[in-house]
Residue, then its C-alpha position, 0 to 999 in steps of 0.5 A: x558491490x560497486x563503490x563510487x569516488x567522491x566525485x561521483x557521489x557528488x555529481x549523483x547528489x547534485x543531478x538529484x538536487x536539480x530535479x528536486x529544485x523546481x524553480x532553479x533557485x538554488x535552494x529546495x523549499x517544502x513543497x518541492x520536496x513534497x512534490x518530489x517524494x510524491x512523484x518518487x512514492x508514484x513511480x514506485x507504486x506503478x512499477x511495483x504494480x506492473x512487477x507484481x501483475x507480471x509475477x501473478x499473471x505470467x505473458x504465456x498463460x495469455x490470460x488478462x484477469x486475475x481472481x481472488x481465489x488464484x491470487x490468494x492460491x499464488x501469494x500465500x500457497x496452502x496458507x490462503x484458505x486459513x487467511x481467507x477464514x480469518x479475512x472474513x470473520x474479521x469482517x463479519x466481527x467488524x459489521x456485527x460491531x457496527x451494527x451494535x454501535x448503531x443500534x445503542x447510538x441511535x437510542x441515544x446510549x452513549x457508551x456500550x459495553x461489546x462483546x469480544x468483538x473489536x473495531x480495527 
């Protein structure tokens, strides 16, 4: 584990601050750290997308496309055919339940008593 002096801290906080600190002002406001969050959470999305593209689809294979199937298969392992199962009836549940909504709303039935069906 590396520990810092104090001073390194500060110069850390401080290098940061800047960044932060758009305008040079002195003084961060909202949208400056809305803007910084915003380019921190960014930065992240792309690098963990480029690492889990590298883990799923490694150089030697020479392959540039990754399937569903192999997907599942590489993430979840011998799992994947029962969350494949439980992804689609989730979604054939969540259909059925709109089309019902849409059918009692379009008769103009405000409410609707479903069977065991729910909506995310």
């Amino acid at each position: 584990m590396v520990v810092y002096s104090y001073g390194e801290c500060c110069t850390f906080v401080r290098i940061i601050y800047d960044k932060i600190d758009k305008d040079q002002n002195g003084e961060i406001s909202d949208e400056e750290l809305t803007s910084w969050i915003q380019h921190v959470q960014k930065r992240y999305i792309l690098s963990d997308t480029d690492r889990q593209w590298q883990d799923h689809i490694p150089e030697d294979d020479g392959k540039t496309q990754l399937t569903w199937e192999v997907y599942m298969e590489r993430t979840y392992g011998e799992m994947h055919g029962i969350i494949t199962c439980y992804i689609s009836w989730t979604l054939v549940s969540n259909l059925l339940s709109l089309i019902l909504v849409m059918h009692y709303a379009s008769r103009g039935i405000a409410t609707v008593n479903r069977p065991s069906v729910h909506l995310p």
